[in-house]
C-alpha positions in Angstrom: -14.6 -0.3 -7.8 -11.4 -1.5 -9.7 -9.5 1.4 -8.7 -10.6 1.0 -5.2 -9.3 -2.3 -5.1 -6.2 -1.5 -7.3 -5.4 1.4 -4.7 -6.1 -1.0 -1.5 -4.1 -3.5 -3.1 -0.9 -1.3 -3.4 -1.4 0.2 0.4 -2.2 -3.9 1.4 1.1 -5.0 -0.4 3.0 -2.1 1.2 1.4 -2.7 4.8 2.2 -6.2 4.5 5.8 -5.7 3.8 6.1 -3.2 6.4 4.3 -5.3 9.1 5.8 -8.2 8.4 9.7 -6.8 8.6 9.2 -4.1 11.4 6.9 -6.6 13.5 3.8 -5.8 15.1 4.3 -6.7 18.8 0.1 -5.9 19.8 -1.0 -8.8 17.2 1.1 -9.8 15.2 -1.0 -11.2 12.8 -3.9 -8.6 12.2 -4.0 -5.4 11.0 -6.6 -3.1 12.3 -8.8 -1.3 9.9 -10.3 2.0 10.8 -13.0 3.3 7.9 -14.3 6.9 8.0 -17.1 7.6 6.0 -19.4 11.0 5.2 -22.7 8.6 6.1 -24.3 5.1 6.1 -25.0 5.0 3.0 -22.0 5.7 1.3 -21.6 2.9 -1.8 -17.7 3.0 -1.2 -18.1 1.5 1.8 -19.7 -1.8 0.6 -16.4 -1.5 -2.0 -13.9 -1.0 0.8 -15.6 -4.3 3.0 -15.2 -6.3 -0.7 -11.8 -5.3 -0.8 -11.0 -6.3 2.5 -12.4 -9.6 1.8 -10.4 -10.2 -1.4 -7.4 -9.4 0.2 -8.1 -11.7 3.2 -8.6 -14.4 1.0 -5.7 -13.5 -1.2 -3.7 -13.7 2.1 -5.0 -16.7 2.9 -4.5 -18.6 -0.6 -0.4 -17.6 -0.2 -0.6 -19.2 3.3 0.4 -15.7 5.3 -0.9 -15.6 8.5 -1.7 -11.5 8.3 -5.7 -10.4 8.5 -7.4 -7.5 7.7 -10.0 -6.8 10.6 -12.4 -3.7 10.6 -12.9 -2.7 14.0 -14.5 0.4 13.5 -16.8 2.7 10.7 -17.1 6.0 11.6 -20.0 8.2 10.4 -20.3 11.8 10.0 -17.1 12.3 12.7 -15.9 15.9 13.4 -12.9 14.0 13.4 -13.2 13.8 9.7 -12.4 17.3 9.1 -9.0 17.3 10.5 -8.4 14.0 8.3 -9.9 15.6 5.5 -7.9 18.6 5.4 -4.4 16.3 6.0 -5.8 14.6 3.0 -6.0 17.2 0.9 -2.5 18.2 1.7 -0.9 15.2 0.9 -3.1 14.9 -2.5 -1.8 18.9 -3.6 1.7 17.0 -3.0 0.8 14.9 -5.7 4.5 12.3 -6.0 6.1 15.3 -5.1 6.6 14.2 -1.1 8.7 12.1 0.1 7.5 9.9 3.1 8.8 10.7 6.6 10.7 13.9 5.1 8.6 16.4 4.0 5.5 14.9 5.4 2.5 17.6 6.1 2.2 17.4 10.2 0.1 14.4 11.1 -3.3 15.4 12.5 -3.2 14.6 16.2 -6.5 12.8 16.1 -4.7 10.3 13.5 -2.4 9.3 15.9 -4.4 8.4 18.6 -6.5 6.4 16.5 -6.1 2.6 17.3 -6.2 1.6 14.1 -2.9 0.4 12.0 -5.0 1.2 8.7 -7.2 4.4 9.2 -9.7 4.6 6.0 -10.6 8.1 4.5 -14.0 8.1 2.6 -13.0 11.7 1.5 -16.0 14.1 0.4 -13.4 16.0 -1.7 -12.2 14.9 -4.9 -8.9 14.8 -4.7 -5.9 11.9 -5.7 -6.5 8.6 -3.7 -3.5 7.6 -2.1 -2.2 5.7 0.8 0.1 7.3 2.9 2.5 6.3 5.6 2.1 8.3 8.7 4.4 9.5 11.8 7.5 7.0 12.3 5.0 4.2 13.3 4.3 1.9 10.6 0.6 2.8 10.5 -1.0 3.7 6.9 -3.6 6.3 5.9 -5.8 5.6 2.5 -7.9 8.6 1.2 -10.3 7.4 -1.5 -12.0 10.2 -3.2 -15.1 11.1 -3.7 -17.0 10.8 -7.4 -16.5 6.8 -7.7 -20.1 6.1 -6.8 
């Protein structure tokens, strides 16, 4: 769980920064959460919603006016496989990609998601990360699988 919340908490730094100097025209004040998950019953799910509250009410305690709002969990997706395999290509990158430049191609399903934070509960176990995708500001987390 604490690298779960030390991972969110870099991407929820980052996201912040970015959001708050680009501007977010839709809302300007939330950021839209997307989580993907193998099934119900994943237990990283019940750690993703806890970190989503602490950083809410960390927000809140420094008086900035961004939320984190989960709009959607999706189970069991074949959506997932497309975001799985993009996940896997930015992990074998390992710090050795450079945002924006030598990015893998985005998945096309990732950027029609609504979402400005879109959650990977990966079933591989690769290198968590949070990602920047595309030229739009939006974030991609992959949190590995073998936590539970």
């Amino acid at each position: 769980m604490k690298r779960i919340r030390l991972l969110f908490g870099t991407f929820t730094f980052l996201a912040i920064t970015v959001f708050s100097v680009a501007g977010v025209e839709r809302r300007p004040w939330h950021l839209d959460v997307v989580i993907f998950s193998p099934d119900e019953s994943d237990r990283r799910l019940t750690s993703t919603r806890e970190a989503i509250g602490f950083w809410n009410r960390t927000l809140l305690d420094l008086k900035l006016r961004v939320r984190l709002i989960e709009v959607n969990v999706v189970h069991n997706s074949p959506m997932m496989r497309p975001l799985e395999n993009y996940a896997r290509r930015i992990s074998h990158g390992a710090g050795r990609l450079e945002p924006f430049d030598a990015e893998p191609n985005v998945p096309t399903e990732l950027i029609k998601l609504d979402g400005d934070i879109v959650i990977l509960l990966s079933k591989q176990r690769l290198m968590s990360f949070a990602w920047p995708f595309g030229e739009s500001g939006k974030y991609f987390i992959a949190i590995r699988s073998g936590f539970e």
